[in-house]
C-alpha positions as CSV (number, residue, x, y, z in Angstrom):
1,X,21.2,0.1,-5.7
2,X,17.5,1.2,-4.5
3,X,16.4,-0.4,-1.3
4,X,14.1,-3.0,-2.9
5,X,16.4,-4.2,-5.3
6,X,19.0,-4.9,-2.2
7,X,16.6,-6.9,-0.9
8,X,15.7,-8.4,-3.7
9,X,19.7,-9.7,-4.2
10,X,20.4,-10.7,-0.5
11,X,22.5,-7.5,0.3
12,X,20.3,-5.3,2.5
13,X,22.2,-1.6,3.7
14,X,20.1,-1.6,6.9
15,X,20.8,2.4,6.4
16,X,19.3,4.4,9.3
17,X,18.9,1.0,12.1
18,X,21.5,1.8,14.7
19,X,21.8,4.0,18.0
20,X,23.0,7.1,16.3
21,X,20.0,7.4,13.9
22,X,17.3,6.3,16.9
23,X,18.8,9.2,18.5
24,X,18.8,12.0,15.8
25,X,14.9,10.8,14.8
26,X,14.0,10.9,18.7
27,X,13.0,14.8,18.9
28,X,11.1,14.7,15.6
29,X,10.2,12.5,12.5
30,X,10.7,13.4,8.6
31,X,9.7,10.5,6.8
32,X,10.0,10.9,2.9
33,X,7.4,8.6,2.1
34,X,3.5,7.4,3.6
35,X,3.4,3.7,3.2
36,X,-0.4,2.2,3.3
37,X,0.0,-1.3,3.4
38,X,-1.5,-4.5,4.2
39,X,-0.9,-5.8,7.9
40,X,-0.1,-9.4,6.6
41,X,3.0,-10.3,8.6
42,X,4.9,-11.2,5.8
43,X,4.8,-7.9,4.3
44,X,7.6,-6.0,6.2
45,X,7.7,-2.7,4.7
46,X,10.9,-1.3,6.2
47,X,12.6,-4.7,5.9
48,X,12.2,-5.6,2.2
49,X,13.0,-1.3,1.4
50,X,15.8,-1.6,3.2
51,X,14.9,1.2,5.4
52,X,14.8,2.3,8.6
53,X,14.2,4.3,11.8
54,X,12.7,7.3,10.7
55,X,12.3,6.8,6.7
56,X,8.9,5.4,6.4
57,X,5.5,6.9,7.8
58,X,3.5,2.9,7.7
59,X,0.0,2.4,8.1
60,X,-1.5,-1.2,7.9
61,X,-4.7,-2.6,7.8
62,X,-5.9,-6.4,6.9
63,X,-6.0,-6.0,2.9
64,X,-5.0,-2.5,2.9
65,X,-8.9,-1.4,3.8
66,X,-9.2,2.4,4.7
67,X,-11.5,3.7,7.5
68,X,-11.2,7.1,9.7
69,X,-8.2,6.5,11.5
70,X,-6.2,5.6,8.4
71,X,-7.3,8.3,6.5
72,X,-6.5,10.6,9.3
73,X,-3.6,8.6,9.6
74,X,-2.3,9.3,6.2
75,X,-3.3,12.9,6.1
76,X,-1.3,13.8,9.0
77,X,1.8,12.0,7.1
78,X,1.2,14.5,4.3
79,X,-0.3,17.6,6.3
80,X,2.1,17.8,9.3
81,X,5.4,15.3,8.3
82,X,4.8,16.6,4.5
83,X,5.7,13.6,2.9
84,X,5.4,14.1,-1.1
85,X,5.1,10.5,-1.5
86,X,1.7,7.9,-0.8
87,X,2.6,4.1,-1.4
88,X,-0.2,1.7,-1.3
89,X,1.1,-1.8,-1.0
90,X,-0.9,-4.7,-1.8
91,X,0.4,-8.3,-2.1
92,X,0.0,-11.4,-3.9
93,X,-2.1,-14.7,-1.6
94,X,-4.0,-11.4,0.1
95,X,-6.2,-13.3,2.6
96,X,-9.1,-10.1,2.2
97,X,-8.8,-10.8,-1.7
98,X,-8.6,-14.3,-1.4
99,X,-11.7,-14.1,1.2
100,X,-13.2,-11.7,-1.0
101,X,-13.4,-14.1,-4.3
102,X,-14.8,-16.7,-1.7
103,X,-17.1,-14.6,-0.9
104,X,-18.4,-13.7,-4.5
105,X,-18.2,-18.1,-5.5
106,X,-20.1,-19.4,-2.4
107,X,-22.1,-16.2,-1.1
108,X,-20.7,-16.8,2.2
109,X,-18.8,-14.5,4.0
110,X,-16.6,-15.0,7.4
111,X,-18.1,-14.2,10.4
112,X,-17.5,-11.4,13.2
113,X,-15.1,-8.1,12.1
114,X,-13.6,-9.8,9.3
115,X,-16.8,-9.7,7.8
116,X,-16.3,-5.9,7.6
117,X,-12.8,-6.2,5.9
118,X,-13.7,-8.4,3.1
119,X,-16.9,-6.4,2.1
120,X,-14.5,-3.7,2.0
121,X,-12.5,-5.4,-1.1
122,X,-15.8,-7.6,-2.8
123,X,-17.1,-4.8,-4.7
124,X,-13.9,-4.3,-6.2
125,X,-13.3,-8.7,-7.0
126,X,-16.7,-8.0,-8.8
127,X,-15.8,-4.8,-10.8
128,X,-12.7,-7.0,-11.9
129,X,-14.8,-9.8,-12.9
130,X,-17.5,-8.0,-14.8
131,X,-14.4,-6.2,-16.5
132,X,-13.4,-9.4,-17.4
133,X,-10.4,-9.4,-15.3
134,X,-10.4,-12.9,-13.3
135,X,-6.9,-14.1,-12.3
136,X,-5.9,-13.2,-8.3
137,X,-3.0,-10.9,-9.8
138,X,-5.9,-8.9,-11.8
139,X,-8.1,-8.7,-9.0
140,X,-5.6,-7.5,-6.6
141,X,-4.4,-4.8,-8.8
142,X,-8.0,-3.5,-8.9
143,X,-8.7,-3.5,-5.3
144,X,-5.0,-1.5,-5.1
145,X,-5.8,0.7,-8.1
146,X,-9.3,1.4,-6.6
147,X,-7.3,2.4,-2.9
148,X,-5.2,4.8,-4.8
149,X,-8.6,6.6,-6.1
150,X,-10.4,6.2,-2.6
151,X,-7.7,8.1,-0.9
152,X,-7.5,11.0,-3.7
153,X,-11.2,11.0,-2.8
154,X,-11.1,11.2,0.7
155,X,-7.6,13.2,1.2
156,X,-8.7,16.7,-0.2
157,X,-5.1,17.7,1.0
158,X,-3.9,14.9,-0.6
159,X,-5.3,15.8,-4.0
160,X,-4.5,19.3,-4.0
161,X,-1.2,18.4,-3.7
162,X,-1.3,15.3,-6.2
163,X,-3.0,18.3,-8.7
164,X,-0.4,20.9,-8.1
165,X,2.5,18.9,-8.7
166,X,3.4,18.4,-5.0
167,X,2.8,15.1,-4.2
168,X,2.4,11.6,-6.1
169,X,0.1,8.5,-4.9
170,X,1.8,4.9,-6.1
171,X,0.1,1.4,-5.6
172,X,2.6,-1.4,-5.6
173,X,2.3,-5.1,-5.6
174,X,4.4,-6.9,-4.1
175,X,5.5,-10.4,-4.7
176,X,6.1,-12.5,-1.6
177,X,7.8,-15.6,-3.2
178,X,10.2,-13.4,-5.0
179,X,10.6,-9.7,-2.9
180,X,9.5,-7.5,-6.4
181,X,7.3,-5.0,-6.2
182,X,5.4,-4.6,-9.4
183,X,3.9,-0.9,-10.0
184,X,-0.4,-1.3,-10.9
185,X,-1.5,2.3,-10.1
186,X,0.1,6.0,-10.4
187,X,-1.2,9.3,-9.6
188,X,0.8,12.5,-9.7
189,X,3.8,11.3,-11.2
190,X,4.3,10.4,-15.3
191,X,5.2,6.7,-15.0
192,X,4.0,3.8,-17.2
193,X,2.0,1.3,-15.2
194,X,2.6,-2.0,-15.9
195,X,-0.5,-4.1,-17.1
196,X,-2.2,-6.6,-14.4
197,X,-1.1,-9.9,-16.5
C-alpha cells in the first residue's frame, strides 16, 4: 500500500524513523523525491507519506511562494542529491489563497511581510477568475499549476531534465479533512490530471 494511502487508512509503516536508518543517512542524504510545499503546520509532508529520515528533500514556504533560496533550494535537490522527482504541494483552506481572494474582494492586503506572500499568489486568484474558475479548490489548483511552470522556468537544470526524460515535476493538492492528495499539474511524466472541480 503507497505511503499516502497508509495514511489515509490509519495504518502508517513509519519505514525509515528509527536509530538504524538515522545512522545509515548520517554520512550522506539520497532522497528520491524534492517536496515544495506549503509551511502550514498542518501539512506534514513526511507524516501523511509515511516516510521518513532520509526519503524526502522538503522545502516550505507560506503558500508554497518561491524566492532565491527555494529555488536554489530545489536545484541543489536535483543537481547534487539528483532526485528525478519535484512535488509541489498545495492544500485546501491555504491562508496565502484565502488571503489572496481577500485581497482581490476588498483591495486590501495584510500588512508587513505577509504582504509579499500574498501578492505572490493574487495574480494567479485573478487569472482563475478571469478564466472563469472561482471556487477555492479552482483557485488553488491554479496557483499550484502556475508553481509547477515557475519552477520549469527558473530551474534550467530542472527542465533539461523534465525534457530529456530524467526528471518529472508533480503538483498535488492535498485535502486536510480527509489526508488525499488529489493530482492538478504534471510535467515530465504521462499521467491524466484530474480536473479542478
Amino acid at each position: 500500500m503507497a505511503g499516502n494511502q497508509r495514511f489515509i487508512a490509519g495504518a502508517p509503516e513509519h519505514p525509515n524513523q528509527d536509530a538504524t536508518r538515522r545512522t545509515e543517512v548520517a554520512p550522506s542524504q539520497r532522497p528520491f523525491a524534492v517536496l515544495f510545499g506549503c509551511s502550514d503546520s498542518r501539512l506534514a509532508a513526511e507524516i501523511f507519506f509515511d516516510r521518513g529520515l532520509g526519503d524526502l528533500f522538503v522545502v516550505r514556504t507560506a503558500g508554497h511562494v518561491m524566492g532565491p533560496e527555494v529555488i536554489g533550494s530545489i536545484e541543489y535537490g536535483v543537481d547534487v542529491l539528483d532526485c528525478p522527482l519535484v512535488v509541489v504541494l498545495g492544500h485546501d483552506s491555504c491562508g496565502a489563497v484565502g488571503a489572496a481572494c481577500a485581497a482581490l474582494e476588498d483591495g486590501m492586503a495584510p500588512a508587513g511581510y505577509i504582504r509579499d506572500v500574498v501578492e505572490r499568489v493574487t495574480p494567479r486568484a485573478l487569472a482563475a477568475r478571469i478564466a472563469g474558475r472561482v471556487s477555492a479548490d479552482e483557485i488553488l489548483a491554479e496557483h499550484i499549476g502556475h508553481t509547477v511552470d515557475l519552477m520549469l522556468d527558473r530551474i534550467r537544470l530542472l527542465a533539461e531534465r523534465v525534457a530529456a526524460g530524467q526528471a518529472a515535476v508533480v503538483g498535488l493538492c492535498y485535502s486536510l479533512a480527509d489526508g488525499t492528495a488529489r493530482l492538478v499539474a504534471v510535467r515530465g511524466l504521462d499521467m491524466p490530471v484530474a480536473s479542478a472541480l
